[in-house]
C-alpha positions in Angstrom: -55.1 -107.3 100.5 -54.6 -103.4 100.6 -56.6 -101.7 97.9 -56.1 -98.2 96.7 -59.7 -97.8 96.2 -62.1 -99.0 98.9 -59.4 -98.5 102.0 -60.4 -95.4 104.5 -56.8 -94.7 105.1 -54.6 -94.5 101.9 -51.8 -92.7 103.5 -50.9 -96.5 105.2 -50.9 -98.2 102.3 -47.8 -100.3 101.7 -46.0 -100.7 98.5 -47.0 -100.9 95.5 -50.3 -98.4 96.3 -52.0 -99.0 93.3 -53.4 -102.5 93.7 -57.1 -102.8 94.3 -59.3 -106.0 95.9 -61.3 -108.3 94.0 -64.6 -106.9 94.4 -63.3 -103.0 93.4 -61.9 -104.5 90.4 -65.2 -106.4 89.5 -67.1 -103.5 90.4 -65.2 -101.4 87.9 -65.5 -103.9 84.9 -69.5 -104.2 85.8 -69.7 -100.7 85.1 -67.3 -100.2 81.8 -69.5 -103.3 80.5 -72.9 -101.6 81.5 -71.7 -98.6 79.4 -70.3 -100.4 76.8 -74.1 -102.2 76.5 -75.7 -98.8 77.0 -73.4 -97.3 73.9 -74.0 -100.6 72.0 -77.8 -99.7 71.8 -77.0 -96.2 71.3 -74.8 -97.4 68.2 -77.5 -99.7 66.6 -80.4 -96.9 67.1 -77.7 -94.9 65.3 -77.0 -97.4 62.1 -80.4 -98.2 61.3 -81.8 -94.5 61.3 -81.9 -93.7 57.6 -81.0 -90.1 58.2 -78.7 -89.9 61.0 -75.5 -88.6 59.9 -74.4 -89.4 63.0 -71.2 -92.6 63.2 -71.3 -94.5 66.5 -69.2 -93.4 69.1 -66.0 -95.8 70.4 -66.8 -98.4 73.3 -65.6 -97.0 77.0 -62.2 -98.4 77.7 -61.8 -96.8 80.9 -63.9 -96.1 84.1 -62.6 -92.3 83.3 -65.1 -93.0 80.3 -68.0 -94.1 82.5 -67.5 -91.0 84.9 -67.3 -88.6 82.1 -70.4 -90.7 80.5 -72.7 -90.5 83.7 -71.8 -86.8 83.9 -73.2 -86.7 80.7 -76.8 -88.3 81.1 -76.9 -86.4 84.6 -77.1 -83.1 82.7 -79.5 -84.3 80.2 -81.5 -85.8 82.9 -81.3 -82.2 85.2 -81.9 -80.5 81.8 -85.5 -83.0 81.2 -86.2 -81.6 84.7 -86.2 -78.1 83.7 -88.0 -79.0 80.4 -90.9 -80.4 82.1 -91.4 -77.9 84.9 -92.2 -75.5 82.3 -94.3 -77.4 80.1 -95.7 -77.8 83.4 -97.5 -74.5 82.4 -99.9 -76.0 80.3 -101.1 -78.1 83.5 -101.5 -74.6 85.5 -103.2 -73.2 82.5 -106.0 -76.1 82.7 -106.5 -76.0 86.4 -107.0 -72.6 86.5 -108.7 -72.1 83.5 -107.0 -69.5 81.8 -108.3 -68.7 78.5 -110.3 -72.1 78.2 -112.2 -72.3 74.9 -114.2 -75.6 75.3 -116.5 -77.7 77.7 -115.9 -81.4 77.6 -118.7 -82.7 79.5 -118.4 -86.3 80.9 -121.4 -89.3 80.9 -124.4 -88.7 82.7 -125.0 -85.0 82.0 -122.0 -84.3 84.7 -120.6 -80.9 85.0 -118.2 -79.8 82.2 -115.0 -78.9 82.3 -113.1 -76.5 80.8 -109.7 -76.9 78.4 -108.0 -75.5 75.5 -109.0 -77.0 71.6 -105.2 -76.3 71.2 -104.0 -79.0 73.5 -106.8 -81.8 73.1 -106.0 -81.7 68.9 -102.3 -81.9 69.8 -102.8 -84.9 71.9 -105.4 -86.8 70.1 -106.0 -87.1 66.5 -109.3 -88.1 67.3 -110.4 -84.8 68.7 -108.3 -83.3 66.1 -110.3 -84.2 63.6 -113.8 -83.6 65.5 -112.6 -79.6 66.3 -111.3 -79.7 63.1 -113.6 -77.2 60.4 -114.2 -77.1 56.4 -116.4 -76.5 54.1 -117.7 -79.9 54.4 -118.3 -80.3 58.0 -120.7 -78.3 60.5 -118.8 -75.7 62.5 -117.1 -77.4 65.5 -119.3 -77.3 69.1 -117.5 -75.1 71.9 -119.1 -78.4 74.2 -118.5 -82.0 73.5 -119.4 -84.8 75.2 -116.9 -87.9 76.2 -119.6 -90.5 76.8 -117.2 -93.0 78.3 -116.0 -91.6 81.6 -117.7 -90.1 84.5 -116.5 -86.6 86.1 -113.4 -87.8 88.1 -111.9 -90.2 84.6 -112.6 -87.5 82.8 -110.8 -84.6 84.7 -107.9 -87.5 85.0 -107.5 -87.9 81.3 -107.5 -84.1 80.4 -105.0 -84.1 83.4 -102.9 -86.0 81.6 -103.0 -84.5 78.5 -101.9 -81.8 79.8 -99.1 -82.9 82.0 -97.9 -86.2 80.6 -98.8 -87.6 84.1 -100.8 -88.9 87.0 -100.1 -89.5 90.3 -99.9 -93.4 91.7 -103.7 -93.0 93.2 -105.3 -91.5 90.0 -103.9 -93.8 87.9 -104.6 -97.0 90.7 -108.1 -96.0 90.5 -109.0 -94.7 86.9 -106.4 -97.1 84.8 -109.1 -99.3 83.1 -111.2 -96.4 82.1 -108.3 -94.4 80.9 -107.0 -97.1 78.9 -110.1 -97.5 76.7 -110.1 -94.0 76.8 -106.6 -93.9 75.2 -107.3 -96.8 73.0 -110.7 -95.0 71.5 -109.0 -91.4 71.2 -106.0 -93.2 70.0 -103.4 -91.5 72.7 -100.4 -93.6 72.5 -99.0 -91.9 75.2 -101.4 -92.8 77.5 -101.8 -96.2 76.2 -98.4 -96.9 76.6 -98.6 -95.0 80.3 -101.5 -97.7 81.5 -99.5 -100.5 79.9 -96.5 -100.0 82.2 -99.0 -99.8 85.3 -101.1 -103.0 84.5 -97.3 -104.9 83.7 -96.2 -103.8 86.8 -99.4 -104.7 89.0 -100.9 -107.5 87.9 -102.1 -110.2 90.6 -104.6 -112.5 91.3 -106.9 -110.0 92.3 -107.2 -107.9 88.8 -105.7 -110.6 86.3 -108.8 -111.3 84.5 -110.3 -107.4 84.7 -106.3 -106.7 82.8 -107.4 -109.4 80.6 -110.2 -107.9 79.5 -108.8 -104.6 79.0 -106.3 -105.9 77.1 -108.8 -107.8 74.9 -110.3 -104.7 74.0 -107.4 -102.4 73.8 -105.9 -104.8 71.4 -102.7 -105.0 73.3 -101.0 -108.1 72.7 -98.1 -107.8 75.0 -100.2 -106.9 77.9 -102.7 -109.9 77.1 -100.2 -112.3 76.5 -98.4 -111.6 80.3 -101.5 -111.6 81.9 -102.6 -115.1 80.0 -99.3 -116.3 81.1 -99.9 -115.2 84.6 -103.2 -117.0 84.6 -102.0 -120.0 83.2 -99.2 -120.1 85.9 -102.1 -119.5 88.9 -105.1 -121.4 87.0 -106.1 -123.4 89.8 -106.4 -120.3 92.5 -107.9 -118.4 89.9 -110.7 -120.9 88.4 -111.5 -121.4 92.2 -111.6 -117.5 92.4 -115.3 -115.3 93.2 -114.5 -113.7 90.0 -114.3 -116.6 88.3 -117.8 -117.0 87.0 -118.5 -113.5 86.5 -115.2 -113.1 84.1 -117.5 -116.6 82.2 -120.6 -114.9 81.5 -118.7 -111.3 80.4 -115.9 -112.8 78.1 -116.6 -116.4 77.1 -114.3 -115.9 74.4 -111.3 -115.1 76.2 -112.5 -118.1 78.8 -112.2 -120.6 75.8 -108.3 -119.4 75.2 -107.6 -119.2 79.0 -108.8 -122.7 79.7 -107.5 -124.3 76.2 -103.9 -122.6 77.4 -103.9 -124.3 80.2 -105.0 -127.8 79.2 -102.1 -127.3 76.9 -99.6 -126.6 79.4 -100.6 -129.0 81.8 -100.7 -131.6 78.7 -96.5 -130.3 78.4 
């Protein structure tokens, strides 16, 4: 069948030229429905918000719609990209210390670094508070000490405070220690950041490390994948090096992995 859309040669077309093929014609509804979902969840953020004046827009009834649509999210997307290279300034301020007015020093009397009060009370309500002064409190150290994390976890977490960011190898190696960091300090952000990561990289080889983490983060989405995903593997992973050692450090969360799994091999 000649189709008006997908042919390299529309000049040869015969009569009628404006039929299209099967697939272009599925193609084109795919997308009107993909917008139609993505303006559906745009409608129902809409309704609910108890101050949005704002009435949901009409559903796309033609792939004009969609093109006009993508065009749209393109320039907010290109405009995001010009909104965080220059909040990107913040990052350049840290690394080059530019009117720094605090030490953080890390765990075991490393060398301190140097940020801005500024940034960590916007980030963390937890350091808010402790650089925060009154009449009832002492007068708030120009050094504090972040017990939890050695040098490198520690210049990755102001890294991120500042950026919003880390690349793939930071994150690879410093996610654990970041994410009690985030839980303690309570940075959402961040939390939310090493979530994704751990979803996204669980395997047999850091399951019950991500369970733990999880434990103590109390996250229960992330826990509840990663029991799941050790339910599913239970046999490779009670016969697993790490095994024993996960025993003796969390005998808690061994009782609930092991009573899952006598449960779902009971069903």
């Amino acid at each position: 069948m000649d189709c008006c859309v997908c042919t390299t040669m529309p000049l040869i077309l015969r009569p009628p030229r404006n039929t299209i093929c099967g697939a272009c014609y599925e193609g084109v509804r795919n997308i009107i429905n993909m917008m139609n979902g993505i303006e559906s969840e745009k409608s129902k953020s809409i309704i609910t918000h108890p101050n949005s004046p704002v009435s949901p827009r009409n559903s796309s009834k033609t792939l004009d719609d969609c093109i006009r649509r993508c065009s749209e999210q393109i320039d907010q997307f290109n405009q995001q990209k010009q909104d965080l290279a220059f909040l990107r300034g913040f990052l350049d301020a840290f690394k080059e210390q530019i009117h720094t007015d605090i030490l953080i020093s890390p765990a075991n009397h490393g060398p301190p670094i140097p940020a801005h009060k500024s940034v960590l009370a916007a980030r963390s309500e937890i350091f808010k508070n402790m650089l925060e002064c009154d009449e009832c409190k002492a007068p708030p150290s120009n050094n504090i000490t972040i017990p939890d994390l050695n040098h490198e976890e520690l210049e990755s977490l102001l890294e991120f405070l500042y950026s919003g960011t880390l690349t793939s190898e930071k994150l690879e190696k410093h996610v654990y220690a970041l994410s009690q960091a985030a839980d303690k300090y309570v940075i959402p952000h961040l939390l939310k950041y090493c979530e994704r990561y751990l979803l996204n990289s669980i395997s047999t080889s850091n399951a019950f490390e991500t369970l733990e983490i999880a434990d103590t983060c109390s996250n229960h989405n992330l826990k509840e994948t990663t029991f799941n995903f050790l339910v599913k593997n239970i046999e490779h992973m009670i016969s697993s090096p790490k095994f024993e050692a996960f025993v003796h450090r969390s005998p808690h969360l061994t009782v609930q992995l092991v009573t899952r799994a006598f449960v779902n091999g009971s069903k």
